[in-house]
N, C-alpha and C positions, 0 to 999 in steps of 0.2 A: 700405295695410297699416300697423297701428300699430308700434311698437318694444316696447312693453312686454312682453311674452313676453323678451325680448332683455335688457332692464334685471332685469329678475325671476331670469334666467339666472347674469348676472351679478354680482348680490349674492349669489347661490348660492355661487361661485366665491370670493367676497368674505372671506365664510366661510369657504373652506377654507384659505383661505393664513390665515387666523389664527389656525385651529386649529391647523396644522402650527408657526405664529410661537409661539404659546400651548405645544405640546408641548418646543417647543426651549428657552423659559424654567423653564418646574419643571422638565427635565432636569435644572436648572443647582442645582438642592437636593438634588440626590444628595448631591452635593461638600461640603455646609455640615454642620459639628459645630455640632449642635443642641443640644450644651449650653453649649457655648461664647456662645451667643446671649444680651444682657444682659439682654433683657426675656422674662420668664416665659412672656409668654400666648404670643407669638411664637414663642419657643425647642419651644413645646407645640405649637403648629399646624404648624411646621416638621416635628417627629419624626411628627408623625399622618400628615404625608402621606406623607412615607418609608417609614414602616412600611407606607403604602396601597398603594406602586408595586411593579409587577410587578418583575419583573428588565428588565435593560436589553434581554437578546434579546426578550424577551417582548411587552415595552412598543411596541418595536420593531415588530414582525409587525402585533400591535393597530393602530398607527398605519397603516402600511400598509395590511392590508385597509380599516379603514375608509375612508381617503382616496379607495382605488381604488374599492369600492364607490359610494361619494358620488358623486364625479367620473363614472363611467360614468353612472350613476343621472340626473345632470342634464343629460348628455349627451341620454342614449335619450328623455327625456322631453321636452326640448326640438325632439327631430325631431319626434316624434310630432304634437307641439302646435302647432308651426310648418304641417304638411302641412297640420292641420285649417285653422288660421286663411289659410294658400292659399286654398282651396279654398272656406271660408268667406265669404270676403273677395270674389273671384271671382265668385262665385253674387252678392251681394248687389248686384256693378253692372252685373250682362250680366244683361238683363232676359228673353232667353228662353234657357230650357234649352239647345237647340237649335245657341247662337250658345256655348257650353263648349268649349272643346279637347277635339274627336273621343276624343283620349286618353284624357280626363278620364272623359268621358259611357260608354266601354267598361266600364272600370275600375271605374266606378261601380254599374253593375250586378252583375259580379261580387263586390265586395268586401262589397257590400251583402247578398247571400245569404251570403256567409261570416260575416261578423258577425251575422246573423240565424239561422245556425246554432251561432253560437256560445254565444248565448244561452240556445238550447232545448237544448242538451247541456250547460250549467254549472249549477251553484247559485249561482255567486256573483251578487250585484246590482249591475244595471247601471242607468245612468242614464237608460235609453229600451228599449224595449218590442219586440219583435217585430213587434205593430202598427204602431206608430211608423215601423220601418223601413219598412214595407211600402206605409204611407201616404205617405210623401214621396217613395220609390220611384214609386208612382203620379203624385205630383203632376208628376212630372219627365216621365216617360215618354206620359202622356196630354195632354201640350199645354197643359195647364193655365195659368189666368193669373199665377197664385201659385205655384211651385213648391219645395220645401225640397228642399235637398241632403243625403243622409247624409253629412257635411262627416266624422264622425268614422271613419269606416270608412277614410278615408284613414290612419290610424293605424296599419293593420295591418301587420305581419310577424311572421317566426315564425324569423327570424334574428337572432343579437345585430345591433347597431347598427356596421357597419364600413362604411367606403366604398363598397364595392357596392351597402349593404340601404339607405342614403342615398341614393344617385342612384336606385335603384329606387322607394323612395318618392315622392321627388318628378317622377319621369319618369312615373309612372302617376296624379299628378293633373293630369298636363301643362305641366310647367315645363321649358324649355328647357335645356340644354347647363352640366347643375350639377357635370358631373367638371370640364368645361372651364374654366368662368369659376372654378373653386375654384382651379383647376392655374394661371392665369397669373393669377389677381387678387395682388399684392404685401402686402398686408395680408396672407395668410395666406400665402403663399410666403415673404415675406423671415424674419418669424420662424421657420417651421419650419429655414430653410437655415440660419439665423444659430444656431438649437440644435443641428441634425445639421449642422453641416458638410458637404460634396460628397455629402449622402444622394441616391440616385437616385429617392427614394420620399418625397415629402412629408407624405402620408397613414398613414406607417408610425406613428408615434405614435398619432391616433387608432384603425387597427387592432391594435395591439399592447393598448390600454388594455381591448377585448372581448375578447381573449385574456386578459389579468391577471384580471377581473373573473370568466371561467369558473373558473380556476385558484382562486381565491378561495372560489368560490360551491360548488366541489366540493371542495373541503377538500383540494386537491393542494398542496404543496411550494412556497411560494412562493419566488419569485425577487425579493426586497427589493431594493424601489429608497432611498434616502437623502431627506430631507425635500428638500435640494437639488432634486434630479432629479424628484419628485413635483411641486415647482414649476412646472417644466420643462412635467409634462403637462399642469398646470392651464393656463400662457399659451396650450397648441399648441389647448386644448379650447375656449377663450374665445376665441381668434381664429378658429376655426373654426368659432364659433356666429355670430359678428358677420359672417363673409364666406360664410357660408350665408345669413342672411337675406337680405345685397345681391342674393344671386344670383337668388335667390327674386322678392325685391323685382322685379329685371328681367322676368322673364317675368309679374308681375301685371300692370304697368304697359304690357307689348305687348298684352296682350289685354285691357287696358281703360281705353287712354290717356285717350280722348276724353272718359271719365267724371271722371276722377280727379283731374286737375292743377294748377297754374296752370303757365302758359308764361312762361317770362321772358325769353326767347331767349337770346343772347350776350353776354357778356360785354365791358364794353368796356376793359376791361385787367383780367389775372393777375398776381399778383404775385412778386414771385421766389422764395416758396416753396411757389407752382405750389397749393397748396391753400387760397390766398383768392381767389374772384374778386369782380371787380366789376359791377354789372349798375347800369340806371337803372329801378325800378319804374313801372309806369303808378299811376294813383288807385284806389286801392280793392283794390291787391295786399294781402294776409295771408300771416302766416308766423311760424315760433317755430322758436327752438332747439329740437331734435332730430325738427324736419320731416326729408323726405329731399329731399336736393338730386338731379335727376335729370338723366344728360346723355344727348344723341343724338347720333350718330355717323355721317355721310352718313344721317340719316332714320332710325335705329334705336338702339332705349334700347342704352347699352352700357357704363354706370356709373352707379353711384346709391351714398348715404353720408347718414347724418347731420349737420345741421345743428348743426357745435359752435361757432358762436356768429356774431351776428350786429350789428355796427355802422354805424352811422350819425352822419356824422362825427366820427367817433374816440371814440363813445360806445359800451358793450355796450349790446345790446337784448335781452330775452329775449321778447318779444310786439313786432309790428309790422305795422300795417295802416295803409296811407300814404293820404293826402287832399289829396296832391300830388304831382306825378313828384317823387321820390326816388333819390337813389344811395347803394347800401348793398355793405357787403363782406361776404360770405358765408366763411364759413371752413366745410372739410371732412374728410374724412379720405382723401383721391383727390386726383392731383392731376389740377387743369383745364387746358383750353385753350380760347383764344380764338375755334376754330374752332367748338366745340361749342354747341348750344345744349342750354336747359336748361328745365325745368322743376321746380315743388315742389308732393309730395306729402304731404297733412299725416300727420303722426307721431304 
């Protein structure tokens, strides 16, 4: 599975802390006497945009709804996208239908008439066909040698996007245990607890954010959060885009190790900030910064991260494919142990 869905995500994001950075500087031209200003053109662009700005409550609310919008917005989209390229991704290295997580191949059927009725009851245009559906539907279900997956019907729900309608999606194209690894992976646990303090509810952020966004979208009373604290939700929604895909990551690579990897095994030392390890390459190993590093755990995937960067004796590498045993230090965002072995999945 690639990252980029994940990088795309994340410039989203990128955007919006500078828009809120963006909104807190012209704030700061309320406060300036614009005729006080020496130079003419200046002192003129200054008073134009003043006279442009709403009032301060107003301006206010504006920023918020948008934020809130935006942020939910690249939220829901990035589930959606994410199921697809599962399930996409899936189909393209399990050569028979048949060999799909049971889950998947259920779901698939049903979801597939749903979106195929969805079609013929909308006007709007979609990017595939009723035929379409029906054709790939075939191809799956008659043993075919070639078979296409309605990869996007995975997309559906008909609930805002909150921790439940998450684990649902991805539990119905057969991804394994994604409340669980989301609840004890630290990448999105320690920030959530480090913003809520002794919250008994990790997830409460991302559920409150489809609360905000209804509140918003039906024109009720908002409850203004502070550009601070909009912050706040942006980190909770970006680290919980980046520890959804790990999670994800994991159950591709169970059901379709054998295709995908290179092995590199163990590690022959960690280092004491647990997220470099060292390995020795065989010839002819490949690999890049923001491959995923994958580890196993008595025989089962149970951490996986991106490749943030990659030396050979004390040099960065961003591409490396060796032509001799090699020893290189892998840094990640997990930390390792010596006991695990590992493999890399390109990114």
């Amino acid at each position: 599975m690639k990252r980029n869905l994940v990088g795309l995500t994340l410039t989203q994001l990128e955007d919006l802390r500078d828009h809120l950075a963006a909104y807190d500087a012209i704030g700061q031209l309320r406060s300036i006497d614009a005729s006080a200003v020496g130079a003419p053109d200046a002192a003129t662009a200054i008073k134009r945009i003043q006279d442009a700005m709403l009032s301060p409550a107003k301006d206010a609310e504006f920023l918020y709804s948008s934020v809130v919008i935006a942020l939910y917005g690249s939220l829901e989209i990035y589930v959606e996208q994410l199921a697809e390229q599962f399930v996409t991704d899936l189909s393209a290295h399990i050569d028979n239908y048949s060999a799909l997580p049971e889950r998947l191949q259920a779901n698939h059927r049903r979801l597939s008439g749903i979106i195929a009725d969805s079609i013929e009851s909308s006007a709007r245009v979609r990017p595939f066909t009723v035929a379409e559906i029906i054709a790939n539907l075939h191809s799956c279900l008659s043993g075919a040698e070639r078979y296409q997956v309605n990869a996007m019907a995975f997309r559906h729900h008909t609930s805002n996007v909150r921790l439940p309608i998450v684990e649902k999606i991805f539990t119905d194209a057969g991804a394994l245990n994604i409340r669980d690894q989301l609840s004890h992976d630290m990448r999105f646990k320690g920030p959530a607890e480090r913003i809520d303090p002794g919250t008994n509810d990790i997830f409460f952020r991302i559920n409150d954010l489809a609360d905000r966004r209804n509140d918003v979208a039906h024109g009720d009373p908002p409850d203004l959060l502070s550009p601070s604290l909009l912050m706040d939700y942006i980190e909770i929604v970006e680290r919980f885009c980046r520890t959804l895909f790990e999670a994800v990551l994991i159950s591709f690579v169970a059901y379709a190790r054998e295709f995908v990897h290179l092995s590199i095994g163990s590690p022959y030392r960690v280092l004491s900030s647990n997220n470099v390890a060292c390995f020795e390459l065989a010839v002819g190993s490949e690999l890049r910064v923001n491959d995923s590093l994958v580890a196993y755990r008595n025989g089962e995937v149970y951490r996986s991260g991106p490749i943030e960067s990659i030396q050979v004796n004390k040099v960065d590498q961003t591409y490396l494919r060796t032509t001799a045993p090699t020893r290189v230090g892998i840094r990640t965002n997990y930390k390792c142990q010596k006991t695990w072995r590992y493999s890399i999945l390109p990114g």
